[in-house]
DRENVEXTOR-367353 format. One record per residue (C-alpha): x, z negated, y; chain; residue in one letter. Coordinates in nm, 4 decimals. Each point is the difference from the previous one (the first is absolute). Example, Ala and Ser with C-alpha at 12.3 -4.5 7.8 and 13.67 -1.06 7.14 Angstrom:
       px       pz       py chain res
   1.2300  -0.7800  -0.4500     A   a
   0.1370   0.0660   0.3440     A   s
This chain:
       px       pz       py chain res
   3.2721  10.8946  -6.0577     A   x
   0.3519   0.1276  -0.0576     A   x
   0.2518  -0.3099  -0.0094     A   x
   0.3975   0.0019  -0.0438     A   x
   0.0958   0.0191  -0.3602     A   x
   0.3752   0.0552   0.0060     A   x
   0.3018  -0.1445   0.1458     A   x
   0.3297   0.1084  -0.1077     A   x
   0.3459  -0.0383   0.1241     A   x
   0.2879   0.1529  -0.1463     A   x
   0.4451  -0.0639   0.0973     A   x
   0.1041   0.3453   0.0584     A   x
   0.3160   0.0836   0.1468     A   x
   0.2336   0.3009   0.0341     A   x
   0.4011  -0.0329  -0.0442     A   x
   0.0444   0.1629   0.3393     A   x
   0.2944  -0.1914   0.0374     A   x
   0.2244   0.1918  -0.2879     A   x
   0.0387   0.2720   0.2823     A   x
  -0.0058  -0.1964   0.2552     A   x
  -0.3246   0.1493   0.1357     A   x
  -0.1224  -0.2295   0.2925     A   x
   0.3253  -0.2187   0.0795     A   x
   0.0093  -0.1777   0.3032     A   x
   0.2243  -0.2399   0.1856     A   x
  -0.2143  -0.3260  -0.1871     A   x
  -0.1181   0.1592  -0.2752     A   x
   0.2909   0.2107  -0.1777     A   x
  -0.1459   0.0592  -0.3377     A   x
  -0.3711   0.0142   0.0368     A   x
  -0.2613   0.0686  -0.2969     A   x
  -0.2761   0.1411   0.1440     A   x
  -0.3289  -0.1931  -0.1691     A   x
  -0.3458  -0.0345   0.0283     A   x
  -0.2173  -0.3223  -0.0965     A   x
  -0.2898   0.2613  -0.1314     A   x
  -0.3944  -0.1175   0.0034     A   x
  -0.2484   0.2263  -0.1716     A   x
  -0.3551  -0.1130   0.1314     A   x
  -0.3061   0.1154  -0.2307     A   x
  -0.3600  -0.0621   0.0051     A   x
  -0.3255   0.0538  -0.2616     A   x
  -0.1297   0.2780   0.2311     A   x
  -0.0726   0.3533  -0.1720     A   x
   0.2174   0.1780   0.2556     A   x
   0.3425  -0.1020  -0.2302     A   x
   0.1803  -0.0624   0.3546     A   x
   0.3021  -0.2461   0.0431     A   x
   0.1771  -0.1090   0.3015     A   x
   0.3708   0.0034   0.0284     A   x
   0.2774  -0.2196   0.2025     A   x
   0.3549  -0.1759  -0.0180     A   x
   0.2062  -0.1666   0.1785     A   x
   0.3193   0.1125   0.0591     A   x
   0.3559  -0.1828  -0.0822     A   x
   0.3202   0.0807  -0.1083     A   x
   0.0505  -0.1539  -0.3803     A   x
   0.0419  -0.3475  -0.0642     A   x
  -0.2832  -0.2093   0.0990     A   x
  -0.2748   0.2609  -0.0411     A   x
  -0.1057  -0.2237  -0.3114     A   x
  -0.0699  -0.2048   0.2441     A   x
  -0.2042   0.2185   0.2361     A   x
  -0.1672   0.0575  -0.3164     A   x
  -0.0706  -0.2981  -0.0610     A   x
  -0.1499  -0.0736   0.3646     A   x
  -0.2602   0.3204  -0.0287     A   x
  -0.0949  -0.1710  -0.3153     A   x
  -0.1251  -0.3259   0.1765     A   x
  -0.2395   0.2046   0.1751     A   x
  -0.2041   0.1293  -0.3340     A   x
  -0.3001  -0.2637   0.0582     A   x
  -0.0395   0.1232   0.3554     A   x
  -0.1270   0.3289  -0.1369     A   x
  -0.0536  -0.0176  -0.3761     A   x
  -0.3657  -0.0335  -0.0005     A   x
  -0.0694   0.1007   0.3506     A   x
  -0.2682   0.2319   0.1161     A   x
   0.1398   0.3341   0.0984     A   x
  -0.2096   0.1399   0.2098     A   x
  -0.0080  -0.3365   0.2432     A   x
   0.4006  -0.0349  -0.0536     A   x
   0.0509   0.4095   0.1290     A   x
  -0.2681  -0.0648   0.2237     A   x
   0.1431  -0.2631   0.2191     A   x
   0.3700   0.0530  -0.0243     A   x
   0.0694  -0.2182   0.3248     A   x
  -0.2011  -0.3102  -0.1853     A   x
   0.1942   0.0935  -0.3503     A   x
   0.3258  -0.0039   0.1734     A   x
  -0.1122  -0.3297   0.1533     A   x
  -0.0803  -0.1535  -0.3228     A   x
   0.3682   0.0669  -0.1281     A   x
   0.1584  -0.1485   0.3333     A   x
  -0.2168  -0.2695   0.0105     A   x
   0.0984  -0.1609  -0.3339     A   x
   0.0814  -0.3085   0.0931     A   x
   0.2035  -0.0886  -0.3150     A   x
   0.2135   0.2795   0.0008     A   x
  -0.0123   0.0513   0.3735     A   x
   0.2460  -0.3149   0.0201     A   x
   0.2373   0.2203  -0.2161     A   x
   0.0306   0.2327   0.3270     A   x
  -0.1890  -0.0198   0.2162     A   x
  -0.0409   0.3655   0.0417     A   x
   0.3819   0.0591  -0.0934     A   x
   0.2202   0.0641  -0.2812     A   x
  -0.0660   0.0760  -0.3743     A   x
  -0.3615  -0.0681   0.0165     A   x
  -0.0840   0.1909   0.3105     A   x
   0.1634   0.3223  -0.1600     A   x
  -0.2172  -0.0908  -0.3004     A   x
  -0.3038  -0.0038   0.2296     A   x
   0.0822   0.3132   0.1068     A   x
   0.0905   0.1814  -0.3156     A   x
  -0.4439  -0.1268  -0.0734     A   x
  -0.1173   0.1226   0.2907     A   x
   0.1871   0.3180  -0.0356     A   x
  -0.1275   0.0526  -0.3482     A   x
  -0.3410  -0.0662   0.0902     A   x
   0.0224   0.2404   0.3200     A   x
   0.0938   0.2423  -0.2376     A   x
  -0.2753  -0.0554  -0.2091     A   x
  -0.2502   0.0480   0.3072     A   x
   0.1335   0.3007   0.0857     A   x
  -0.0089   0.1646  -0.3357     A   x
  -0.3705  -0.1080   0.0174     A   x
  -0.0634   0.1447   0.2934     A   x
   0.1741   0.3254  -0.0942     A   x
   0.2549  -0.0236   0.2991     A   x
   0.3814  -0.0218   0.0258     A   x
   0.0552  -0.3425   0.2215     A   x
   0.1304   0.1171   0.3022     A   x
  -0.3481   0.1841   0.0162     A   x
  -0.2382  -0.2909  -0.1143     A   x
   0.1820  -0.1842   0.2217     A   x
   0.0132   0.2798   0.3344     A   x
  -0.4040   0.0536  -0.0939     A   x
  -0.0735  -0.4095   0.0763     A   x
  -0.1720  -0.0621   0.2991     A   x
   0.1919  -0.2726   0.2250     A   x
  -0.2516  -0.2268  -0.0418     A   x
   0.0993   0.0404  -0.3736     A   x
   0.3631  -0.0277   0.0589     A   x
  -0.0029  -0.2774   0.2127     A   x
  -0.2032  -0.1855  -0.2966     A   x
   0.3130   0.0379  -0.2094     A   x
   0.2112  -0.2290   0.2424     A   x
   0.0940  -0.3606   0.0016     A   x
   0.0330  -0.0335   0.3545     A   x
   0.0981  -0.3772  -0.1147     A   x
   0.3641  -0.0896   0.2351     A   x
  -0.0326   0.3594   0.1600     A   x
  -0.2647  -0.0537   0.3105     A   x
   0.2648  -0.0609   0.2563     A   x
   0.1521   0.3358  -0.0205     A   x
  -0.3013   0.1933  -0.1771     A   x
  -0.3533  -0.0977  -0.0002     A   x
  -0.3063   0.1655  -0.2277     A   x
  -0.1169   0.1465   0.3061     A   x
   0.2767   0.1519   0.1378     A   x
   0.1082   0.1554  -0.3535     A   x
  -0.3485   0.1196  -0.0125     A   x
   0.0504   0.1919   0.4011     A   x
   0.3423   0.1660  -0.1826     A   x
  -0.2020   0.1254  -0.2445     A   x
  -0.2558   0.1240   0.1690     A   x
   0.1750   0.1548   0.2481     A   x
   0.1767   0.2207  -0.3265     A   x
  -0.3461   0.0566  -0.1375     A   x
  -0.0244   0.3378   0.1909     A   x
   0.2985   0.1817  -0.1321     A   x
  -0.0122  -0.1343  -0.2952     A   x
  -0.1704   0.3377  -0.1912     A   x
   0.2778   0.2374   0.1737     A   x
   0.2841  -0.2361  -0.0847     A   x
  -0.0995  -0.0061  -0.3676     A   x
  -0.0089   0.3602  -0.0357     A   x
   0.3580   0.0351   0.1799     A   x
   0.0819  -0.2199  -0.2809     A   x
  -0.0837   0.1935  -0.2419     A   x
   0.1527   0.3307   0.1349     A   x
   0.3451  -0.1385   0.0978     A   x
   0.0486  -0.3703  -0.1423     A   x
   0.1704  -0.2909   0.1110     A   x
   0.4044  -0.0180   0.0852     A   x
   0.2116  -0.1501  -0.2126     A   x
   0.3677  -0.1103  -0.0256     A   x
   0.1972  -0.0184  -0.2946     A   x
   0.2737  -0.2973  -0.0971     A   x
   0.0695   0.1743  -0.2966     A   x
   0.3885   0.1041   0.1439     A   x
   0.0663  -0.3343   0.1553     A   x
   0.0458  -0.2600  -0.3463     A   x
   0.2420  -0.1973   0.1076     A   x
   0.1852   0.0376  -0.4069     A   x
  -0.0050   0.3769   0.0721     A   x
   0.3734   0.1336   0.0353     A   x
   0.0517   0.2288   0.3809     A   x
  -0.0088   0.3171  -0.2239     A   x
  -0.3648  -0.0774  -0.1029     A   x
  -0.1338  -0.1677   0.3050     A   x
   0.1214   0.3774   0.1342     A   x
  -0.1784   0.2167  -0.1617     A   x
  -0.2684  -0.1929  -0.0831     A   x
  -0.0398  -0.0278   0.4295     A   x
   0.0302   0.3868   0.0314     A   x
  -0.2331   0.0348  -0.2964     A   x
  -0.2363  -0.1925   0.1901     A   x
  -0.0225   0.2130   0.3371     A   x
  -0.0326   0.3132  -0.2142     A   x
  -0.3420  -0.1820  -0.1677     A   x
  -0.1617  -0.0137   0.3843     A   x
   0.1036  -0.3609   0.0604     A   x
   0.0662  -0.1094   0.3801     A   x
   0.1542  -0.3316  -0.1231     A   x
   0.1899  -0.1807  -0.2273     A   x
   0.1316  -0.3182  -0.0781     A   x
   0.3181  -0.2531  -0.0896     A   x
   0.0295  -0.2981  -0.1440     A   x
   0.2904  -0.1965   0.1504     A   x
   0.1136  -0.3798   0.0801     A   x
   0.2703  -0.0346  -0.2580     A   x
   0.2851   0.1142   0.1683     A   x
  -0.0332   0.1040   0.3797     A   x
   0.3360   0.2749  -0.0398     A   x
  -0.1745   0.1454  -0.3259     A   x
  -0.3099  -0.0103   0.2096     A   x
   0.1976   0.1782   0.2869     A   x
   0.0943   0.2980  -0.2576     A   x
  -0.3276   0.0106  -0.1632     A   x
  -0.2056   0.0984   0.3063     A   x
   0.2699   0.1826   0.1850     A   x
  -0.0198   0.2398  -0.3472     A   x
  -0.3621  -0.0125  -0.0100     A   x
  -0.0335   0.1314   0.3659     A   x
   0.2462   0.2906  -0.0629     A   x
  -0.2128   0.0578  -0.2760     A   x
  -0.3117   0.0268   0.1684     A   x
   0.0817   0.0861   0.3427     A   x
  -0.1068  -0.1621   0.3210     A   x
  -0.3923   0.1048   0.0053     A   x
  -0.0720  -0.2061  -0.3242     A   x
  -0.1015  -0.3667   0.0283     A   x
   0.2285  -0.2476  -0.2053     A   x
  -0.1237  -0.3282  -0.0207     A   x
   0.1906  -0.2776  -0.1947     A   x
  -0.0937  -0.3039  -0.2048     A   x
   0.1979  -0.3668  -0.0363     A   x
  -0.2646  -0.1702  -0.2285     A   x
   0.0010  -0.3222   0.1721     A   x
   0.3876  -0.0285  -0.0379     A   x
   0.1014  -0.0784   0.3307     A   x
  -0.0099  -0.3327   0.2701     A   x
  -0.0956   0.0846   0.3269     A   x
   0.3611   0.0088   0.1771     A   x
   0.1345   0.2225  -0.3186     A   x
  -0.3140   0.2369   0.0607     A   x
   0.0757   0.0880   0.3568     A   x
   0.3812   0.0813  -0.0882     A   x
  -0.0593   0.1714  -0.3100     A   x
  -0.2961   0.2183   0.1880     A   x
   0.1876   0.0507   0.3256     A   x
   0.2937   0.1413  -0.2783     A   x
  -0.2738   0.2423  -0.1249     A   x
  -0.1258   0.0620   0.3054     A   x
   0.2245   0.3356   0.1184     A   x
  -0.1644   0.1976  -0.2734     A   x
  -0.3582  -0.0561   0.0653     A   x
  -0.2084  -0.2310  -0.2040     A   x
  -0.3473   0.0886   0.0603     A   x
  -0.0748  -0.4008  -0.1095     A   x
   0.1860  -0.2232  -0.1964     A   x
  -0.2518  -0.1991  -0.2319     A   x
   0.0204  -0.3768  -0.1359     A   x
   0.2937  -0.0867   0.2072     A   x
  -0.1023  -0.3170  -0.0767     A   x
  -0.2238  -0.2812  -0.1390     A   x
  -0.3397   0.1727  -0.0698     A   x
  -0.1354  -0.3937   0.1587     A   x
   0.2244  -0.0318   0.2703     A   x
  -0.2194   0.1153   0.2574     A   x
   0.2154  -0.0582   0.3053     A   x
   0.3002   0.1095  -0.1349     A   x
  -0.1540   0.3785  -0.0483     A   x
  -0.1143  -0.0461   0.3567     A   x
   0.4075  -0.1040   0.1038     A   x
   0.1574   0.2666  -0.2087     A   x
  -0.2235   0.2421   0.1782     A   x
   0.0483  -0.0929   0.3478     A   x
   0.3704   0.0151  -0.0742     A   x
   0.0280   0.3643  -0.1827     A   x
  -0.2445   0.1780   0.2135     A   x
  -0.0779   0.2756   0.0071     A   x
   0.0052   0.0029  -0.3907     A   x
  -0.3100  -0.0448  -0.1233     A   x
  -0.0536  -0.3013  -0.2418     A   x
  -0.2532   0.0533  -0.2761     A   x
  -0.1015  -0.3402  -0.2454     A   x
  -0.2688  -0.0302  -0.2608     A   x
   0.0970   0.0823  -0.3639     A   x
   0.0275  -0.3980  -0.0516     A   x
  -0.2751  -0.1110   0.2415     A   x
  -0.2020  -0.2441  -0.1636     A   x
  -0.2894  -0.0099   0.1359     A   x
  -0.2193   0.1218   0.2966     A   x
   0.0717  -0.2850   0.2439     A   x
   0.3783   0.0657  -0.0489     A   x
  -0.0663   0.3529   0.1132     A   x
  -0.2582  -0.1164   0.3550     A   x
   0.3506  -0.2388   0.1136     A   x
   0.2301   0.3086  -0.0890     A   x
  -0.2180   0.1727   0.2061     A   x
  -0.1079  -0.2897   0.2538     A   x
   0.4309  -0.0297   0.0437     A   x
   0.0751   0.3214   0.0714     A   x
   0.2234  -0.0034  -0.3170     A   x
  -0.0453   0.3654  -0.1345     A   x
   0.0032   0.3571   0.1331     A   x
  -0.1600   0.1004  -0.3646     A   x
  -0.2090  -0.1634  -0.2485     A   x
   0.0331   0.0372  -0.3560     A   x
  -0.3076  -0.1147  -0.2027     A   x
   0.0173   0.0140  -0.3929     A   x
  -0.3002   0.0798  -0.2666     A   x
   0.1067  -0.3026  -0.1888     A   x
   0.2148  -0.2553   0.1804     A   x
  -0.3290  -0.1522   0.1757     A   x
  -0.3546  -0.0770  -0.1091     A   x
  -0.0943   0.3303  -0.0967     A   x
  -0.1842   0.2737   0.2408     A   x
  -0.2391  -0.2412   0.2084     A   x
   0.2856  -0.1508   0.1096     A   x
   0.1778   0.3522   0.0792     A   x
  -0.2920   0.0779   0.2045     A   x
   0.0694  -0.2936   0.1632     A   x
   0.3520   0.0608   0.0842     A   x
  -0.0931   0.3595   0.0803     A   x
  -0.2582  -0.1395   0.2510     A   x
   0.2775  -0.2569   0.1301     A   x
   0.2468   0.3103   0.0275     A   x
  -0.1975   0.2261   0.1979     A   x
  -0.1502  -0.3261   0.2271     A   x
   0.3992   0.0153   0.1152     A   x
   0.0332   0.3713   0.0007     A   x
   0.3227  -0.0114  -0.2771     A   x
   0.0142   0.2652  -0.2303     A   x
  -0.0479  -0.1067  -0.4185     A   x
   0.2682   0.1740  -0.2033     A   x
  -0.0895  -0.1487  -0.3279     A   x
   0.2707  -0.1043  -0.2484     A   x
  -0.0147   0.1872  -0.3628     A   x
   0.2079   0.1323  -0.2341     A   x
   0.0069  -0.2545  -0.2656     A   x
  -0.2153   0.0828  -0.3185     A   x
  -0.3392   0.1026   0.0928     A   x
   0.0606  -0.1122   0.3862     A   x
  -0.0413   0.3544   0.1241     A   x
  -0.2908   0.0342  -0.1732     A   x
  -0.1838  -0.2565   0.1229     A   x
   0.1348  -0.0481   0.3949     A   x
  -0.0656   0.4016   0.0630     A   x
  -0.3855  -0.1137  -0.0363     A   x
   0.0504  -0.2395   0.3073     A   x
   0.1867   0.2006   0.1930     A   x
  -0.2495   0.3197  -0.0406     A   x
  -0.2730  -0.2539   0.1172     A   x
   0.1397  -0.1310   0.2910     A   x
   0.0604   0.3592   0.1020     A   x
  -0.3963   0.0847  -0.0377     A   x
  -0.1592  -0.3410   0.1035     A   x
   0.2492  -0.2224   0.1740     A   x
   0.2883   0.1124   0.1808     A   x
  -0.0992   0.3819   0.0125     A   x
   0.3695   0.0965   0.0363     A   x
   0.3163   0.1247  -0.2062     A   x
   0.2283   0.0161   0.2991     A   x
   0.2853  -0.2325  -0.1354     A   x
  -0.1436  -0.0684  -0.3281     A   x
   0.1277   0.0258  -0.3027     A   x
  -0.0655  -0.1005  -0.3814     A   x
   0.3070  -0.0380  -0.1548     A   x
   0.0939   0.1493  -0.3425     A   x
   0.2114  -0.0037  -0.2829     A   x
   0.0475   0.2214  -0.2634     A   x
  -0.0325  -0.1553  -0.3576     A   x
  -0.2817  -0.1598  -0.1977     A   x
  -0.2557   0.2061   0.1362     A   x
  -0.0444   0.1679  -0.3498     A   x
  -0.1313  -0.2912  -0.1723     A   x
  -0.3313  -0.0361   0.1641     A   x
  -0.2958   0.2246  -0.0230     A   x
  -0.0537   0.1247   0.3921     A   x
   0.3670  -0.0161   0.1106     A   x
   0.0545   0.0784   0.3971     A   x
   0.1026   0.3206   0.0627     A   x
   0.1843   0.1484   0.2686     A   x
   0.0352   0.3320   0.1382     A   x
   0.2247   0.0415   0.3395     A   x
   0.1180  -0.3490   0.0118     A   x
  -0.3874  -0.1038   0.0269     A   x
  -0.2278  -0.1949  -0.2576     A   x
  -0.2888   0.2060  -0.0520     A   x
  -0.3423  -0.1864  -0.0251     A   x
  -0.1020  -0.1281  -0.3423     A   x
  -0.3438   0.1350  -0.0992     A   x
  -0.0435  -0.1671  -0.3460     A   x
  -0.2296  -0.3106   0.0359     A   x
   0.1807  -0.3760   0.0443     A   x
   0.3288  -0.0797   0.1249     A   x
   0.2753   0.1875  -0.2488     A   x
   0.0763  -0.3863  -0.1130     A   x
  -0.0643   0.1060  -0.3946     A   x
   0.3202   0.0477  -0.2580     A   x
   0.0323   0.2405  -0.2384     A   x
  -0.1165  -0.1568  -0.2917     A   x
   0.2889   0.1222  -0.2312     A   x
   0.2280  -0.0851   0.3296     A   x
  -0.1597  -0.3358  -0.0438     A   x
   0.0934  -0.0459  -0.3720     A   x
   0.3568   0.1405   0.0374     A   x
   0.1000  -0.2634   0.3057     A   x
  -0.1844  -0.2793  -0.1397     A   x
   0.2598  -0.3022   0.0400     A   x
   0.1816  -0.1027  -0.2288     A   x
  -0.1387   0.1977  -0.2973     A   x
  -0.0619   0.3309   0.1475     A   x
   0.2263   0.2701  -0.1050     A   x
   0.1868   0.0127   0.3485     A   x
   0.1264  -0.3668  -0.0585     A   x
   0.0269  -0.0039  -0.3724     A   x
   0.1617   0.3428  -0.0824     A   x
  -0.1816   0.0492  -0.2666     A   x
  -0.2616   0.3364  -0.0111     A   x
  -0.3423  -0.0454   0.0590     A   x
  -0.2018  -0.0054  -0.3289     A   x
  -0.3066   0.0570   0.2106     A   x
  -0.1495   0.3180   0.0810     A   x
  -0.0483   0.0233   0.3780     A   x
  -0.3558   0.0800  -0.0638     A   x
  -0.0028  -0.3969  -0.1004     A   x
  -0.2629  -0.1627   0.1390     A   x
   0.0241  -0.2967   0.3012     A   x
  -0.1850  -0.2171  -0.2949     A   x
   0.2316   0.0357  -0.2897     A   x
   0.3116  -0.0481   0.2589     A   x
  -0.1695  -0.3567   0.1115     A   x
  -0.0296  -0.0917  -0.3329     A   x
   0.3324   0.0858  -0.1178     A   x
   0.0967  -0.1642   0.3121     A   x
  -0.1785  -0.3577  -0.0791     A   x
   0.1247   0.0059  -0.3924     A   x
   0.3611  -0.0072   0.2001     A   x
C-alpha cells in the first residue's frame, strides 16, 4: 500500500514589481509569488504532485503557512483511496471543522485547499499518464458529478441536472477533443494593458499583439478616468476596430463611479469591463450592468467560492465569468462552477496571467470545451507573457491560441533551479547574491538548506 510520504511548502516569489510587470489600479507594485507544495509518496513510480496558490508578495508566508496546516490530512494517507475518490478527499479538507471556522470555504485557507487538491490532481494525472484537461474530458459524468459538493448549490444546479449537461456533451465529446488538438483554444493577452506601462509601450506592445494572431487584448484602468480616456482611445488606433479590447478596474470602483467611468469608456468599445466592483457585492454587478448595457460585465478573478458564483449567476450580475485555478477550492470546485456556468448559458473566460496561472486555468478551459460546454464561441483564456520559463511544461501559444498540453499533470511544477533562485528571502532574486548552487541541485538539499535558515 503506497501512502503519502512528503509534504513540502516552499515562499517563492518573483520581483515582478521592479518593472512594473502586472500593475493595476489596487495593486501598483505587485510581486508575483507562489505558496509552493511538493506532494511525494513511498511508491516506486518516483511521481510528485505539484500546486500553489497564487498572491502578490507580502503575506504569502502566510499562505504558506495555511497549506502547512493541512500536512496531517494527507501525510500518512493511502494513495490509491485519496486519488481514488477525489470528491470524498476534497470533502475531507472542507469539512474540517476546526479550520472550517477560519473560512468557511473563503479566504487564506480555501486558496490553501486548493493549492492540495491541485497538487494531488496533478499527481493523478501523472499516474495515469494524461495531461488534466484529458483525465478530466475522459471521466464519465457519473464520475464528474462525484467530484461536486452540491452542498448550498441545489437551488440553481442539482446532481441530476449537471449530470443531463453532461450527458447531453458526451456525444461530441471525441470530435471536440481532436479539434483541440489541431487548432487550440483562443486566448487574449493583457500583456500591453499594465496600467505602470508608459502610452509608447502600451503601443507597440498592442500592435505586437495583433501581429501574434490575438483577437483581443486588454487594459487595466480605474485610476484616473482622463488617463483612462487616452489609454484606450490609443489602444484602439492601435489595433483597429475588428479587435476586441476589454478593460479591467480591479475592484476599484463604487457602483455610481462604475457607470460614469464605463459610460466615459464606452465610445471606444469595451468588449467587457471586469471587477468594476466588489468581487461580493452581488447586486451591485447586477446594477452596474443594467446601467452600462450593452457592455458586457465579466467578474470572477476574486470569487471566493462556488455559491458566490450560483447568486452572480442567479442575479443576472455578469455577461462573463472568470473562474481561477487557484482562487477557489481547487478543480472539483471548478467543475462545479463550470457546471453552474453552462446551467446559465454564460461563457467562462478564466483569469491567468499571474505566475503559473496560465498554466494551470488552460487545463479547465480545454475541458469544458471537450466535456462541458462544447463551445469556444466567446471564450477566451487569458495570457500574459512572463514567468512561463520557470516551469517545466510552460503553455505555449501559436496564433494567439494555447495549444493543448500533452505532458502528464497539470503544468503546476517549478523549475527546480527556478525554485532555488526565487526562494524568499534567501534566494538569489531577493538577496543579490549568486547562487552557489548548481541548478542540477536537488529539491532535497534546497529543503534542507531551507530548514537550517
Amino acid at each position: 500500500m503506497a501512502t503519502f510520504t512528503r509534504f513540502e511548502t516552499f515562499d517563492v516569489r518573483f520581483p515582478t514589481s521592479r518593472e512594473l510587470d502586472g500593475s493595476d489600479a489596487m495593486n501598483p507594485d505587485p510581486d508575483y509569488s507562489a505558496a509552493y507544495l511538493v506532494i511525494g509518496t513511498d511508491a516506486d513510480d518516483g511521481l510528485t504532485g505539484h500546486g500553489f496558490a497564487f498572491t502578490i508578495g507580502r503575506g504569502n508566508d502566510v499562505q504558506v503557512a495555511a497549506i502547512d496546516a493541512l500536512a496531517g490530512h494527507v501525510l500518512g494517507r493511502d494513495v490509491e483511496q485519496a486519488l481514488g475518490d477525489m470528491g470524498a478527499t476534497w470533502k475531507s479538507f472542507i469539512d474540517d471543522s476546526q479550520l472550517r471556522w477560519l473560512g468557511p470555504e473563503k479566504g487564506v485557507m480555501h486558496m490553501a485547499i486548493s493549492a492540495v487538491v491541485n497538487a494531488l490532481w496533478d499527481l493523478k494525472a501523472k499516474r495515469a499518464g494524461l495531461p488534466l484537461w484529458d483525465l478530466l474530458g475522459r471521466m464519465s459524468p457519473e464520475e464528474l458529478v462525484a467530484l461536486v459538493d452540491f452542498r448550498y448549490l441545489t437551488d440553481a444546479l442539482t446532481p441530476t441536472q449537471a449530470l443531463e449537461l453532461l450527458r447531453a456533451a458526451e456525444p461530441g465529446r471525441a470530435q471536440r477533443r481532436q479539434e483541440l488538438l489541431d487548432g487550440g483554444f483562443p486566448a487574449y493577452t493583457t500583456t500591453p494593458g499594465w496600467l505602470g506601462y508608459s502610452d509608447d509601450k502600451l503601443v507597440r506592445l498592442a500592435e505586437q499583439a495583433v501581429a501574434e494572431g490575438f483577437g483581443q487584448i486588454k487594459l487595466k484602468v480605474g485610476a484616473d478616468v482622463h488617463d483612462d480616456v487616452r489609454r484606450m482611445r490609443l489602444a484602439r488606433a492601435a489595433v483597429g476596430p475588428d479587435v476586441r479590447i476589454a478593460v479591467d478596474a480591479n475592484q476599484r470602483w463604487d457602483v455610481a463611479p462604475a457607470v460614469e467611468w464605463i459610460t466615459a469608456l464606452a465610445p471606444y468599445d469595451p468588449w467587457w469591463v471586469e471587477e468594476p466592483t466588489s468581487p461580493d457585492d452581488v447586486l451591485g454587478h447586477a446594477a452596474i450592468r443594467r446601467a452600462v448595457a450593452p457592455v458586457k460585465i465579466a467578474t470572477g478573478e476574486h470569487v471566493q467560492n462556488r455559491i458566490v458564483f450560483k447568486q452572480l449567476l442567479q442575479a443576472g450580475s455578469l455577461d462573463v465569468l472568470q473562474i481561477d485555478a487557484a482562487r477557489v477550492a481547487g478543480v472539483n470546485e471548478n467543475v462545479a462552477i463550470l457546471l453552474l456556468a453552462a446551467k446559465f448559458g454564460v461563457p467562462v473566460c478564466p483569469h491567468a496571467g499571474g505566475v503559473g496561472l496560465c498554466e494551470l486555468v488552460q487545463h479547465l478551459s480545454m475541458f469544458d470545451f471537450v466535456a462541458v460546454a462544447g463551445s469556444r464561441k466567446d471564450r477566451v483564456v487569458e495570457y500574459v507573457d512572463h514567468l512561463h520559463e520557470h516551469f517545466v511544461d510552460p503553455v505555449r501559444l501559436e496564433g494567439g491560441n494555447y495549444l493543448p498540453p500533452t505532458a502528464p499533470g497539470s503544468s503546476a511544477e517549478i523549475r527546480p533551479e527556478s525554485l532555488q533562485h526565487h526562494l524568499f528571502p534567501a534566494g538569489a532574486a531577493w538577496s543579490g547574491v549568486p547562487s552557489a548552487r548548481s541548478a542540477a541541485g536537488g529539491l532535497e538539499e534546497l529543503v534542507d538548506e531551507q530548514v537550517a535558515g
